[in-house]
mmCIF file of the N, C-alpha and C atoms, coordinates in Angstrom:
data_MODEL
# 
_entry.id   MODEL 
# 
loop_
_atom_site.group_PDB 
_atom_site.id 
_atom_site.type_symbol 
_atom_site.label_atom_id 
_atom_site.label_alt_id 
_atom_site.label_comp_id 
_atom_site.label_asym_id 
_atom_site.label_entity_id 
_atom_site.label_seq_id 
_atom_site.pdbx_PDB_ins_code 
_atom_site.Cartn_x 
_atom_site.Cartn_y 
_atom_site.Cartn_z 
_atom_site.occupancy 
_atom_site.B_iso_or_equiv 
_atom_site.pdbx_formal_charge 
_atom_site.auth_seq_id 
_atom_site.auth_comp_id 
_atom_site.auth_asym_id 
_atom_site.auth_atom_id 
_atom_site.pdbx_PDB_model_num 
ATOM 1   N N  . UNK A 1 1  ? 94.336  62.835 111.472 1.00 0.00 ? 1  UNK A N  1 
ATOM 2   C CA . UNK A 1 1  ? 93.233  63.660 111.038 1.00 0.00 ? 1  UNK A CA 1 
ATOM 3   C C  . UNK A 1 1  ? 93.488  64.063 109.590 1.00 0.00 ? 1  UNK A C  1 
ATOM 4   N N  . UNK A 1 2  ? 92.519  64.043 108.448 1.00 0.00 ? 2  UNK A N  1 
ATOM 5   C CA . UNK A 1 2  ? 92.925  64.643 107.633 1.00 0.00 ? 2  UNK A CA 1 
ATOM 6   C C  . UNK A 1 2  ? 92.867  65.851 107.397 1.00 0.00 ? 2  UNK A C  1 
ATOM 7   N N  . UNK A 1 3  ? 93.653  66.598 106.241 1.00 0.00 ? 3  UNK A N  1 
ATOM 8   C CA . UNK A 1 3  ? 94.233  67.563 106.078 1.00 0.00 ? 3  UNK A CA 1 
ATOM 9   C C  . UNK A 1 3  ? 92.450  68.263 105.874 1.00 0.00 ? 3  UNK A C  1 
ATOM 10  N N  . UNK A 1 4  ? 91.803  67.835 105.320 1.00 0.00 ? 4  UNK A N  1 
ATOM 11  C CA . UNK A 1 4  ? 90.288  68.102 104.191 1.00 0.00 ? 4  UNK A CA 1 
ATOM 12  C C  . UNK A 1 4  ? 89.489  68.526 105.510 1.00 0.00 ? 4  UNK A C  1 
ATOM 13  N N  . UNK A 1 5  ? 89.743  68.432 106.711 1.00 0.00 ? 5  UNK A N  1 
ATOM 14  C CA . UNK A 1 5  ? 88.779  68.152 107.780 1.00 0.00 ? 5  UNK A CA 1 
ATOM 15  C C  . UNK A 1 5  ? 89.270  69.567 108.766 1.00 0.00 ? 5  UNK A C  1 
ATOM 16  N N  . UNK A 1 6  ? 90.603  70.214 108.844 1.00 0.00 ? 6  UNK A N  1 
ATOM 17  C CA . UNK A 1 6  ? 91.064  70.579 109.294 1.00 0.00 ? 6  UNK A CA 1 
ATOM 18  C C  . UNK A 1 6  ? 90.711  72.024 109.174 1.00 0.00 ? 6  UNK A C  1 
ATOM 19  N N  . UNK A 1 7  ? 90.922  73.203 110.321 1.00 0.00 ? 7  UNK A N  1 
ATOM 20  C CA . UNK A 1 7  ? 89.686  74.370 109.749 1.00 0.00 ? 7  UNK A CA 1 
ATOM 21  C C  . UNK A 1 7  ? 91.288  75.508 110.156 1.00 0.00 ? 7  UNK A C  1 
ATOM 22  N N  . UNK A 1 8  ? 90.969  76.734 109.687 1.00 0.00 ? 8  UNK A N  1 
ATOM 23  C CA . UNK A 1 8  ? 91.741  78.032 110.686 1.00 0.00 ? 8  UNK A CA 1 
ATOM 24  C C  . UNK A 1 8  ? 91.269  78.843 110.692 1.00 0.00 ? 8  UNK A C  1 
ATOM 25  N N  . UNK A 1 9  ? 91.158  80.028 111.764 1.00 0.00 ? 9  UNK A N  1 
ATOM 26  C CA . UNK A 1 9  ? 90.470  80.834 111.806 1.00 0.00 ? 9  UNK A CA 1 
ATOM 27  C C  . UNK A 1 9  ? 91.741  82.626 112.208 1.00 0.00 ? 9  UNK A C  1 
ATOM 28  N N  . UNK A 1 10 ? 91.402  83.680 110.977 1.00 0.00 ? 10 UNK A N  1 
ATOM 29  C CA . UNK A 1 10 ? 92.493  84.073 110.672 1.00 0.00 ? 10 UNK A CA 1 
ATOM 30  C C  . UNK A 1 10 ? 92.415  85.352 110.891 1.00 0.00 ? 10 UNK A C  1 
ATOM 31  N N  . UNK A 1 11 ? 92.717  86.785 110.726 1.00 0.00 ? 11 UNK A N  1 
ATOM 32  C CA . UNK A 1 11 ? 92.271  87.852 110.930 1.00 0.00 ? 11 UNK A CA 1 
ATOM 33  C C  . UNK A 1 11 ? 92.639  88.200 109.176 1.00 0.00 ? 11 UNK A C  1 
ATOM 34  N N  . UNK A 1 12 ? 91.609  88.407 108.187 1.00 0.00 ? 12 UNK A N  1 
ATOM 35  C CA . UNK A 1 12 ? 91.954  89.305 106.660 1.00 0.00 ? 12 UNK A CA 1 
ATOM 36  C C  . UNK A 1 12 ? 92.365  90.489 106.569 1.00 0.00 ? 12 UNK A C  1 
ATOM 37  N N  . UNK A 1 13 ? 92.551  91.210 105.329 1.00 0.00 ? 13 UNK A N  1 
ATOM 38  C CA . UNK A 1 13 ? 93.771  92.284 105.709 1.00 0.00 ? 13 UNK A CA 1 
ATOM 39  C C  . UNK A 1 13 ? 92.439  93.187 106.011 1.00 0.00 ? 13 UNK A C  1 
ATOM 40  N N  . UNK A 1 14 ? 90.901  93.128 105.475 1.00 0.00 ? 14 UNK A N  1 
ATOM 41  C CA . UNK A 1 14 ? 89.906  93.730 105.467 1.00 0.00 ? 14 UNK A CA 1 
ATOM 42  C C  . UNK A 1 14 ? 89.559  94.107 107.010 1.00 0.00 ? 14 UNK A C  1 
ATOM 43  N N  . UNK A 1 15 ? 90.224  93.518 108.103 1.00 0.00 ? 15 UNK A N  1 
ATOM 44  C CA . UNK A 1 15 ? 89.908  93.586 109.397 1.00 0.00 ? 15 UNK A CA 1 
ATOM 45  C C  . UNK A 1 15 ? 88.877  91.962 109.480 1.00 0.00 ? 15 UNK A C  1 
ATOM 46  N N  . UNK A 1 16 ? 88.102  91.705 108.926 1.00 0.00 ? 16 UNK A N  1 
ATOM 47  C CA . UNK A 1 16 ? 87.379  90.842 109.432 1.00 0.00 ? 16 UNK A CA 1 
ATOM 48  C C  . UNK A 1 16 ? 87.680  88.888 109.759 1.00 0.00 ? 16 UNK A C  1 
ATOM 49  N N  . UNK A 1 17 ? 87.287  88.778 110.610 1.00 0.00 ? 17 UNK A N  1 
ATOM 50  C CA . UNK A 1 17 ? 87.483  86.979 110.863 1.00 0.00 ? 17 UNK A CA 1 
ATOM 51  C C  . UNK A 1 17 ? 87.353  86.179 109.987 1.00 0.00 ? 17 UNK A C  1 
ATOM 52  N N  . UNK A 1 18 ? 88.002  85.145 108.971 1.00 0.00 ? 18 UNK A N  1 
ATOM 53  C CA . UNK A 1 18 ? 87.715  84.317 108.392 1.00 0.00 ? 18 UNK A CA 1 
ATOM 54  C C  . UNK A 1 18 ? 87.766  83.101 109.041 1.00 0.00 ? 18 UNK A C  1 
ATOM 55  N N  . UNK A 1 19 ? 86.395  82.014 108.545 1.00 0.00 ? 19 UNK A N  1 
ATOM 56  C CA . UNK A 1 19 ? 86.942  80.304 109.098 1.00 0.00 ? 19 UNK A CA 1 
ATOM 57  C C  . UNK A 1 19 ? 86.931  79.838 107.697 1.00 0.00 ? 19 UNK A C  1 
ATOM 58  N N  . UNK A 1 20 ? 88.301  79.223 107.804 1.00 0.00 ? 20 UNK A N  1 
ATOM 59  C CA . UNK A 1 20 ? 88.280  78.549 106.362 1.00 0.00 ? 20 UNK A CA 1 
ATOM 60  C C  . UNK A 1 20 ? 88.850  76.736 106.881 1.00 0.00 ? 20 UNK A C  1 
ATOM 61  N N  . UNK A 1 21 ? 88.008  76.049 105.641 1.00 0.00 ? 21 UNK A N  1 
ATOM 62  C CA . UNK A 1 21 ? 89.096  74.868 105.716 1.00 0.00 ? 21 UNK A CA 1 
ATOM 63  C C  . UNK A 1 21 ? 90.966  74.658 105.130 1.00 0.00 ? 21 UNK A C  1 
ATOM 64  N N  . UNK A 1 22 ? 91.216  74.575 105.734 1.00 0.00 ? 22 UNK A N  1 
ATOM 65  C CA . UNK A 1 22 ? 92.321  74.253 105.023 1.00 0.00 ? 22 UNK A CA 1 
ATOM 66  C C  . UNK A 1 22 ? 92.899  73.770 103.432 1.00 0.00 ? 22 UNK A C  1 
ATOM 67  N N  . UNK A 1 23 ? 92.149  73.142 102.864 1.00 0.00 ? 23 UNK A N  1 
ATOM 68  C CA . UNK A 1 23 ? 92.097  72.813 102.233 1.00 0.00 ? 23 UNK A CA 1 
ATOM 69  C C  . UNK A 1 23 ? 91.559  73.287 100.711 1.00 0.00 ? 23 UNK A C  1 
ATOM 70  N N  . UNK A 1 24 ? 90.977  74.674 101.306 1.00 0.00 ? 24 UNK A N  1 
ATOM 71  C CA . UNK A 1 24 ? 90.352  75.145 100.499 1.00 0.00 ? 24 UNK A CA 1 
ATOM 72  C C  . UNK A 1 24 ? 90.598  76.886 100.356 1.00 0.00 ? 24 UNK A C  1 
ATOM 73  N N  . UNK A 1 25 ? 90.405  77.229 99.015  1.00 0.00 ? 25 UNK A N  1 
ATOM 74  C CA . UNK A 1 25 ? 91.310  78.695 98.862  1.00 0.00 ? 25 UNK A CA 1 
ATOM 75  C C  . UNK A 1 25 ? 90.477  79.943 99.333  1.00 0.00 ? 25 UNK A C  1 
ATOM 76  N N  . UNK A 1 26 ? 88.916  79.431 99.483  1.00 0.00 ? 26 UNK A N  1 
ATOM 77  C CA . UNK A 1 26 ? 88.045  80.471 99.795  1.00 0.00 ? 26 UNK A CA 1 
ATOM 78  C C  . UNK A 1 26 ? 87.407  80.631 101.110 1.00 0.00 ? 26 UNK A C  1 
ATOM 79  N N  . UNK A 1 27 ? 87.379  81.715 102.162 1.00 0.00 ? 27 UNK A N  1 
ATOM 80  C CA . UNK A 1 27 ? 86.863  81.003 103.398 1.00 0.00 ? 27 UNK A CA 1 
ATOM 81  C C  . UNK A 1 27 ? 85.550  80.606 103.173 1.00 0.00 ? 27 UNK A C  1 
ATOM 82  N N  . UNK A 1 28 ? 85.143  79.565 104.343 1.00 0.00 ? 28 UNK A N  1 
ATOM 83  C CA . UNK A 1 28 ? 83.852  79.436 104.523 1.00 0.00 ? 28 UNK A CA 1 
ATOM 84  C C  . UNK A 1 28 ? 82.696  79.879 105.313 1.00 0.00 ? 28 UNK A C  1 
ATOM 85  N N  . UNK A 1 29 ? 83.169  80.842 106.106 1.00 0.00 ? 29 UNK A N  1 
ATOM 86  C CA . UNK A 1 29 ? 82.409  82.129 106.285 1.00 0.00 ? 29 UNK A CA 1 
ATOM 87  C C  . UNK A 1 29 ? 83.569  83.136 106.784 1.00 0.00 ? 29 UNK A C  1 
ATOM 88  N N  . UNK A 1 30 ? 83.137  84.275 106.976 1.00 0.00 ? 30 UNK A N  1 
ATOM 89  C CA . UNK A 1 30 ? 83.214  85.778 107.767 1.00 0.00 ? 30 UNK A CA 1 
ATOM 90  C C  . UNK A 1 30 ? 82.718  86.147 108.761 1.00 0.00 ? 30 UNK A C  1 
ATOM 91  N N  . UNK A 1 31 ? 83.433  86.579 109.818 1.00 0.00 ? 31 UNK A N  1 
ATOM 92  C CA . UNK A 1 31 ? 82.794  87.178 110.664 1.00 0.00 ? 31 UNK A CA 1 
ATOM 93  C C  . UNK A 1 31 ? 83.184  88.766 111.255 1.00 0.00 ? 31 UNK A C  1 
ATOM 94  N N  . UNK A 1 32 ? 82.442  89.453 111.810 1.00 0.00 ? 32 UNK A N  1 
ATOM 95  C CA . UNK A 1 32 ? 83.151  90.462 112.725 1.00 0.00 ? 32 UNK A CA 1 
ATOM 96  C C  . UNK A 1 32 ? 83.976  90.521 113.793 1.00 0.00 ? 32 UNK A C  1 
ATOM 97  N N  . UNK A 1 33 ? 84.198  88.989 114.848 1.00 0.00 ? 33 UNK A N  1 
ATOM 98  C CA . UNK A 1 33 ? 84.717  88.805 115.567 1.00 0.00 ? 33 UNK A CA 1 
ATOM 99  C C  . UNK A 1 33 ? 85.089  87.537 115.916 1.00 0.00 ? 33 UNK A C  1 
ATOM 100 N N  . UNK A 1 34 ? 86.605  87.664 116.465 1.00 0.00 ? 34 UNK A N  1 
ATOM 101 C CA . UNK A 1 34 ? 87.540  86.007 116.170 1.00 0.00 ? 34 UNK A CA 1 
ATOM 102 C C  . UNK A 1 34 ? 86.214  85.525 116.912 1.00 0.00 ? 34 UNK A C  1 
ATOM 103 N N  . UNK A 1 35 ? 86.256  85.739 118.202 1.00 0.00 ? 35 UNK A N  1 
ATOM 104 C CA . UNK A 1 35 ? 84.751  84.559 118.512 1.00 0.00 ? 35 UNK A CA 1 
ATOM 105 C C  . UNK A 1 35 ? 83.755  83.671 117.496 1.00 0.00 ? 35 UNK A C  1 
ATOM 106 N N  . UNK A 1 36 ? 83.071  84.716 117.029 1.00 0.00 ? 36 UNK A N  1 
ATOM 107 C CA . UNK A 1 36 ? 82.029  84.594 116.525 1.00 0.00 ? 36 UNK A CA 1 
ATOM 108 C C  . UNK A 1 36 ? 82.491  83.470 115.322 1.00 0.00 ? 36 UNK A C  1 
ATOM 109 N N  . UNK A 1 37 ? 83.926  83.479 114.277 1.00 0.00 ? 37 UNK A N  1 
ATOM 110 C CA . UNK A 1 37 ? 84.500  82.775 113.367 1.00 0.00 ? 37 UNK A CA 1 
ATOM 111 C C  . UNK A 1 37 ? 85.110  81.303 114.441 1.00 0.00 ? 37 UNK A C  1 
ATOM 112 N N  . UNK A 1 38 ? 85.183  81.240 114.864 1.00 0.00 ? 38 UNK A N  1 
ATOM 113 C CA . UNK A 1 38 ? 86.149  80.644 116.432 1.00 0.00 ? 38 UNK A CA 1 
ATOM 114 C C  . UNK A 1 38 ? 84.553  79.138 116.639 1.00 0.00 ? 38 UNK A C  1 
ATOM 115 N N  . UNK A 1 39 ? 83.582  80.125 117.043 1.00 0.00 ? 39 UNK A N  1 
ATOM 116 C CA . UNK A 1 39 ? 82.101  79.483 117.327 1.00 0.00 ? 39 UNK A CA 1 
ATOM 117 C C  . UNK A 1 39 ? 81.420  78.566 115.940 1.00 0.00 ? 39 UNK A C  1 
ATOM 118 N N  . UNK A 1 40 ? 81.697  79.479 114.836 1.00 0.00 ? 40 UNK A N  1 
ATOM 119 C CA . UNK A 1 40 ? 81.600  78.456 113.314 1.00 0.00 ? 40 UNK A CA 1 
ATOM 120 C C  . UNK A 1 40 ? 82.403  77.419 113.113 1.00 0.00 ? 40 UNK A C  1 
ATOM 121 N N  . UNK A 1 41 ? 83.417  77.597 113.077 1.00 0.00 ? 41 UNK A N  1 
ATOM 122 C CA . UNK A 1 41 ? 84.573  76.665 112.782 1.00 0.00 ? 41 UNK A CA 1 
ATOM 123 C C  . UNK A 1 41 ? 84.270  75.525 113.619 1.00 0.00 ? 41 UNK A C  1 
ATOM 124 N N  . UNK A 1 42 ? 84.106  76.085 114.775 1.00 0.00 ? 42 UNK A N  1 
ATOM 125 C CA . UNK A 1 42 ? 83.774  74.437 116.001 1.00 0.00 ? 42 UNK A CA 1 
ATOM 126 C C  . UNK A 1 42 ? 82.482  73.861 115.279 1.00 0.00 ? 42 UNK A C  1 
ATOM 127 N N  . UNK A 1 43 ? 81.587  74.626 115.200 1.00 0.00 ? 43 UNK A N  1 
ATOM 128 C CA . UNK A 1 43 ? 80.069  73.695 114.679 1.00 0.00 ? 43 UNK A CA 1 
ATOM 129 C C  . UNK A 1 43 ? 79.972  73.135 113.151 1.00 0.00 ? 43 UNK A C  1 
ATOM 130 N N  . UNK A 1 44 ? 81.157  73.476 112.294 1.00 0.00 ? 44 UNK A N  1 
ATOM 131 C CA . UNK A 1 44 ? 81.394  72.865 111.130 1.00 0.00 ? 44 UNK A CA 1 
ATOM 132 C C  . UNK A 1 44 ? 81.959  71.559 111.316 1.00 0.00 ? 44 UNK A C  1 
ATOM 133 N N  . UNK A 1 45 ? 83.200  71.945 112.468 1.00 0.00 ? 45 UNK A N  1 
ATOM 134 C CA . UNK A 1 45 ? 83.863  70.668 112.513 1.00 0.00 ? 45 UNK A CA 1 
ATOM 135 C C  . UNK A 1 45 ? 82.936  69.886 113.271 1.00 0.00 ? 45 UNK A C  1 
ATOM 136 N N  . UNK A 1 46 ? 82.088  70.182 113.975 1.00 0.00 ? 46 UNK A N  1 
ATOM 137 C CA . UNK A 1 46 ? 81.631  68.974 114.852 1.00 0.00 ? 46 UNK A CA 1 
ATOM 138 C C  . UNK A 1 46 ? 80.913  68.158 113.907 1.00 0.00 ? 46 UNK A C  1 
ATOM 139 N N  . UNK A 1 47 ? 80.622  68.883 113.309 1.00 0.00 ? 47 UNK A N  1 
ATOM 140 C CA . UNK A 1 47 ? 79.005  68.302 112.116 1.00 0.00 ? 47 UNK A CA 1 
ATOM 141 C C  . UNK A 1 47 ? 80.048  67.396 110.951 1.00 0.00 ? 47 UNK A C  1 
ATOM 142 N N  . UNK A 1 48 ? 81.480  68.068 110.907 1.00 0.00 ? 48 UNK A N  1 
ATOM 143 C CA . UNK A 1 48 ? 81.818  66.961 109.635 1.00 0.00 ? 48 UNK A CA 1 
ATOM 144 C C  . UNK A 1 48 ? 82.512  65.913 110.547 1.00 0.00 ? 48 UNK A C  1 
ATOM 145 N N  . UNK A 1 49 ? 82.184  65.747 111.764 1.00 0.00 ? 49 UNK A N  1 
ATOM 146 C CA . UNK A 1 49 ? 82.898  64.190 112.483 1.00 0.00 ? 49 UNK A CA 1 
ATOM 147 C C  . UNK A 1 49 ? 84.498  64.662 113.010 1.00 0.00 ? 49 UNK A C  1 
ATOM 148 N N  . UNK A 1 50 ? 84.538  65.596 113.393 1.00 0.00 ? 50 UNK A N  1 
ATOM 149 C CA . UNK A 1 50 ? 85.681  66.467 114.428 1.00 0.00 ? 50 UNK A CA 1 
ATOM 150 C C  . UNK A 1 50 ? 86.447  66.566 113.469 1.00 0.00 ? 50 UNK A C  1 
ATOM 151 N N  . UNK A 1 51 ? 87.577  66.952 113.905 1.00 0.00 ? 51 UNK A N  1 
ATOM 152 C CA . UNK A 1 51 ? 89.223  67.619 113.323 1.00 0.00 ? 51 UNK A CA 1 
ATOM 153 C C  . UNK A 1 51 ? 89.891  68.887 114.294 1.00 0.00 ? 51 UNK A C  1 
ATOM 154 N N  . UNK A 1 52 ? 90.517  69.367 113.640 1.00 0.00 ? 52 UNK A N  1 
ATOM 155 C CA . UNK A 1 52 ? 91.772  70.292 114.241 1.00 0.00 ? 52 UNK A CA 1 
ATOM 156 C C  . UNK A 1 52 ? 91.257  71.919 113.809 1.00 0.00 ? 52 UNK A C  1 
ATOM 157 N N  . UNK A 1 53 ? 91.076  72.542 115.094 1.00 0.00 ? 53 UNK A N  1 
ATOM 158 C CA . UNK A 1 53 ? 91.046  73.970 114.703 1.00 0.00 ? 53 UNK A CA 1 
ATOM 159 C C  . UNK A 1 53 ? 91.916  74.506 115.168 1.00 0.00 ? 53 UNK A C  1 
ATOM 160 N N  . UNK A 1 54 ? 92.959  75.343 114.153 1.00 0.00 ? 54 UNK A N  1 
ATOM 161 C CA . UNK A 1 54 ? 94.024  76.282 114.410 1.00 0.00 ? 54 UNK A CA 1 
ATOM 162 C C  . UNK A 1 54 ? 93.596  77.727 114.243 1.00 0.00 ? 54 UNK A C  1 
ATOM 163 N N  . UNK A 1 55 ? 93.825  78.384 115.413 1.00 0.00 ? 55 UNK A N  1 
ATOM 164 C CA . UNK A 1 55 ? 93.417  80.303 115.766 1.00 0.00 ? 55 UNK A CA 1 
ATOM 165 C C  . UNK A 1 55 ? 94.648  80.296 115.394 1.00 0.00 ? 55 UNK A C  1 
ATOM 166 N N  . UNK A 1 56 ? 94.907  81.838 114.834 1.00 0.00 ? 56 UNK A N  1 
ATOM 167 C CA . UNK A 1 56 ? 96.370  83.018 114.175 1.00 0.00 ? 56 UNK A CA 1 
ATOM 168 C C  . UNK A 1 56 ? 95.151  83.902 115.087 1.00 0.00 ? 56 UNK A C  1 
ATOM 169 N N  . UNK A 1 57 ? 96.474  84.697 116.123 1.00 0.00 ? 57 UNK A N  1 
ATOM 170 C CA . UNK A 1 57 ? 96.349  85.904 116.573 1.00 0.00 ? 57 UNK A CA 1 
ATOM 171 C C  . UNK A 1 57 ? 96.376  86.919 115.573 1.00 0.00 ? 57 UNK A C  1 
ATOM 172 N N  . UNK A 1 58 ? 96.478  88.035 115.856 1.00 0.00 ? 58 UNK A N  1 
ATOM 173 C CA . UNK A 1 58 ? 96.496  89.305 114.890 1.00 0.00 ? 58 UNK A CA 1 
ATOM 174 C C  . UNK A 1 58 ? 97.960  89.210 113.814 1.00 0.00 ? 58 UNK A C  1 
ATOM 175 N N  . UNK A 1 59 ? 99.029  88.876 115.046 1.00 0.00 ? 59 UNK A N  1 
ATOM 176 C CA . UNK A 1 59 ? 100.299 88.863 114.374 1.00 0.00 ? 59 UNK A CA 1 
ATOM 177 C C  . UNK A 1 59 ? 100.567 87.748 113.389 1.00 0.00 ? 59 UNK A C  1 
ATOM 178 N N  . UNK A 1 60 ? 99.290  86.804 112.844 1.00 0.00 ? 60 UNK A N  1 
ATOM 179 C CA . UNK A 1 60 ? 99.508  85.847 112.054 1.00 0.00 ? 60 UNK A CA 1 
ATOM 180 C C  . UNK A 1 60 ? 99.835  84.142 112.490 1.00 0.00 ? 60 UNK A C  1 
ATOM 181 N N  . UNK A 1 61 ? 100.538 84.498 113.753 1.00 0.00 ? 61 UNK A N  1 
ATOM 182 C CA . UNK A 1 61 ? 101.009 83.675 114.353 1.00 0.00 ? 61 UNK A CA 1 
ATOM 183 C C  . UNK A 1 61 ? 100.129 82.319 114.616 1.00 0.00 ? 61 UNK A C  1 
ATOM 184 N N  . UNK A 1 62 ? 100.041 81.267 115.171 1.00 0.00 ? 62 UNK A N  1 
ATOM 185 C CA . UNK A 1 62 ? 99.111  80.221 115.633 1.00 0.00 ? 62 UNK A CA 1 
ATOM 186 C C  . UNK A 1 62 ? 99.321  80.521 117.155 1.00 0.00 ? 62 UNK A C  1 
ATOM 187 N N  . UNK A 1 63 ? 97.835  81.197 117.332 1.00 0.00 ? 63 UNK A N  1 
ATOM 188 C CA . UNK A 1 63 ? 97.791  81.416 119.130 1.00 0.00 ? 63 UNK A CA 1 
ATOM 189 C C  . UNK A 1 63 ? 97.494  80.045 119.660 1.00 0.00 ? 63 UNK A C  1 
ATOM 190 N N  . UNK A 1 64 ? 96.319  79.287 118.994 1.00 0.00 ? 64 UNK A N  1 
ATOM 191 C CA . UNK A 1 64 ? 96.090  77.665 119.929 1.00 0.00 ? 64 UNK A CA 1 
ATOM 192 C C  . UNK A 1 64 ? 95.957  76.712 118.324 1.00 0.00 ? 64 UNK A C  1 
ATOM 193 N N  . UNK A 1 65 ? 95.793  75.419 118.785 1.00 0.00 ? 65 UNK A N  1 
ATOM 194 C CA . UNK A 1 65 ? 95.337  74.265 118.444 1.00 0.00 ? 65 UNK A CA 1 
ATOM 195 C C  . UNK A 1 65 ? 94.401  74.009 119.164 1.00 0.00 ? 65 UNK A C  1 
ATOM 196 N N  . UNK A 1 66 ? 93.339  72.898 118.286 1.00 0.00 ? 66 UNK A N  1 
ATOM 197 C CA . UNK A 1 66 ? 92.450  72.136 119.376 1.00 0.00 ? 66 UNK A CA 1 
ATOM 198 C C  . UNK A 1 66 ? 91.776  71.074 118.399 1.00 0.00 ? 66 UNK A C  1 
ATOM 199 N N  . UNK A 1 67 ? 91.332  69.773 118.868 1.00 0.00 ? 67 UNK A N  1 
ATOM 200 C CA . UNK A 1 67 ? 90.858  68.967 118.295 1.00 0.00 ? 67 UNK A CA 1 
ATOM 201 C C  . UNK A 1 67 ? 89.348  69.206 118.934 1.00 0.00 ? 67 UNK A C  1 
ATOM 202 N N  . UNK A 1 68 ? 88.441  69.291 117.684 1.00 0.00 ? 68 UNK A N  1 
ATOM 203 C CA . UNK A 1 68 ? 87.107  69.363 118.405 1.00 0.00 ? 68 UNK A CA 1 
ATOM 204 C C  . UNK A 1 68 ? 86.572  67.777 117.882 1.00 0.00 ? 68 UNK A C  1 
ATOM 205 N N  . UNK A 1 69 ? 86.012  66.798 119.133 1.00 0.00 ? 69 UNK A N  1 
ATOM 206 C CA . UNK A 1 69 ? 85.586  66.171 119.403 1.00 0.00 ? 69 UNK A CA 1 
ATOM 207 C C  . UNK A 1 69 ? 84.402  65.833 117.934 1.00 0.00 ? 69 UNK A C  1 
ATOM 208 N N  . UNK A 1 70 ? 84.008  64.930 117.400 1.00 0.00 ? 70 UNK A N  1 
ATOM 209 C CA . UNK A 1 70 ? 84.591  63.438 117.848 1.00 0.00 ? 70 UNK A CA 1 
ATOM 210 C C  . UNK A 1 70 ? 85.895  62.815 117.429 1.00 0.00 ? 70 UNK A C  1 
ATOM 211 N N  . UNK A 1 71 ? 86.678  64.010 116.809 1.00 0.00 ? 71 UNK A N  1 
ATOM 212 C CA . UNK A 1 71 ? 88.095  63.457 116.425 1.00 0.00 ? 71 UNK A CA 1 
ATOM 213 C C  . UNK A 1 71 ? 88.749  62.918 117.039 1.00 0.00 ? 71 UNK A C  1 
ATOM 214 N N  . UNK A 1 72 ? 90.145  62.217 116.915 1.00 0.00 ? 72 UNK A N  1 
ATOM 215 C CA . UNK A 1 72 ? 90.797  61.606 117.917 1.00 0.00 ? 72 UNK A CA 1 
ATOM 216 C C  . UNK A 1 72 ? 92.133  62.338 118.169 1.00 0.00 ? 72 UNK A C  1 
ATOM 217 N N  . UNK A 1 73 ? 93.302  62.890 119.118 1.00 0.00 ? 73 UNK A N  1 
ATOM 218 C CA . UNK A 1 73 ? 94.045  62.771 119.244 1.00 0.00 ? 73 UNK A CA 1 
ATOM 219 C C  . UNK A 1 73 ? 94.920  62.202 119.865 1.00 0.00 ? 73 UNK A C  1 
ATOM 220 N N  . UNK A 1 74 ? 95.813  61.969 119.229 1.00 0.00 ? 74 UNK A N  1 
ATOM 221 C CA . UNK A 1 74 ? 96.694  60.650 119.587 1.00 0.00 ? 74 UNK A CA 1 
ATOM 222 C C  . UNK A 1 74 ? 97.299  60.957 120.728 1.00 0.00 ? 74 UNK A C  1 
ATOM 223 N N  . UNK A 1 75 ? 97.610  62.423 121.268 1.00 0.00 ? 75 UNK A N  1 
ATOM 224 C CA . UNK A 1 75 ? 99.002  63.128 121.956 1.00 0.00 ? 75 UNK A CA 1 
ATOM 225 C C  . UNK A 1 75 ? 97.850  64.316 122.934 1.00 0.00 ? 75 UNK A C  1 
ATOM 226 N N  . UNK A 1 76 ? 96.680  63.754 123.486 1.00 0.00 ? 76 UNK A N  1 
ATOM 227 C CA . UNK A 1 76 ? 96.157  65.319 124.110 1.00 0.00 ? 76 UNK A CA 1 
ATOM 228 C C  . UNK A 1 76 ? 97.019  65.680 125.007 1.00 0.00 ? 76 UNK A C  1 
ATOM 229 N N  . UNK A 1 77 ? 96.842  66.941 125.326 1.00 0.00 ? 77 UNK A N  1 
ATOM 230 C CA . UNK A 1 77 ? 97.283  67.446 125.826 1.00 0.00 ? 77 UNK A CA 1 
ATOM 231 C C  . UNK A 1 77 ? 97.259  67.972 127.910 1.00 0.00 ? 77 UNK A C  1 
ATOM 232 N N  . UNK A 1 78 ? 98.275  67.817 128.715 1.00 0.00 ? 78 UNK A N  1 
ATOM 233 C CA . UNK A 1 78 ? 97.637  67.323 129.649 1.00 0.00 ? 78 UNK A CA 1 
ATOM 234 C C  . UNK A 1 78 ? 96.890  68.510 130.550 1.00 0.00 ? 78 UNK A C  1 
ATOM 235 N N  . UNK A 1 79 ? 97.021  69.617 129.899 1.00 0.00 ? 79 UNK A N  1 
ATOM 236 C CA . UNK A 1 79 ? 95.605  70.837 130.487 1.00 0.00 ? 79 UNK A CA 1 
ATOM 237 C C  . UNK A 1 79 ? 94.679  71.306 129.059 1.00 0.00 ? 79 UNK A C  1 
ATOM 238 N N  . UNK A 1 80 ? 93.464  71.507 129.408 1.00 0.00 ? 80 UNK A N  1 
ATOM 239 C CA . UNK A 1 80 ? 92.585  72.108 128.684 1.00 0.00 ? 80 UNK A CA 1 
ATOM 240 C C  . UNK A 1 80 ? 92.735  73.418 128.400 1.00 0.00 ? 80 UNK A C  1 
ATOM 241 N N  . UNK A 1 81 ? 92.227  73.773 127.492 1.00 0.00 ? 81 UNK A N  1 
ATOM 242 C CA . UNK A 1 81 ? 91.699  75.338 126.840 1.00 0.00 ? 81 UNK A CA 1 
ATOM 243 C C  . UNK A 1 81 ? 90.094  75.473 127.071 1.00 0.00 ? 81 UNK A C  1 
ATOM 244 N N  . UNK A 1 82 ? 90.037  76.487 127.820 1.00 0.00 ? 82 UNK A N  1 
ATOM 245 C CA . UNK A 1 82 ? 88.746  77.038 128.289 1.00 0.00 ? 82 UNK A CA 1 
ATOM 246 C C  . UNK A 1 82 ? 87.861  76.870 126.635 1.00 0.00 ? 82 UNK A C  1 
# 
């Protein structure tokens, strides 16, 4: 997958949700709630031909991965994420 395609979705120090690409220094939207940034990020990636969305819990951390479809992964994984 490339790096250009790849999204995260983060908590700012402002309190609010960012989805940003990776690749890029500014997010590409805001939201009020990880959902709601969580729900963008998937419909960006679907529309640019899939890739990898990485969630950071509060603590910064990477809570999940996920390849949103039509991307490919090489290695899925053998249970789903709701």
């Amino acid at each position: 997958m490339s790096k250009g395609r790849d999204r995260m979705v983060y908590q700012r120090e402002d309190k609010k949700w960012a989805n940003k690409r990776n690749d890029s220094e500014k997010a590409s939207s805001v939201h009020s709630t990880q959902k709601k940034a969580i729900e963008a990020a998937k419909e960006m990636l679907q529309n640019q031909g899939g890739g990898e969305l990485i969630v950071k819990g509060l603590d910064r951390k990477i809570r999940s991965k996920d390849t949103i479809p039509p991307g490919h992964d090489p290695n899925p994984p053998k249970d789903r994420e709701p």
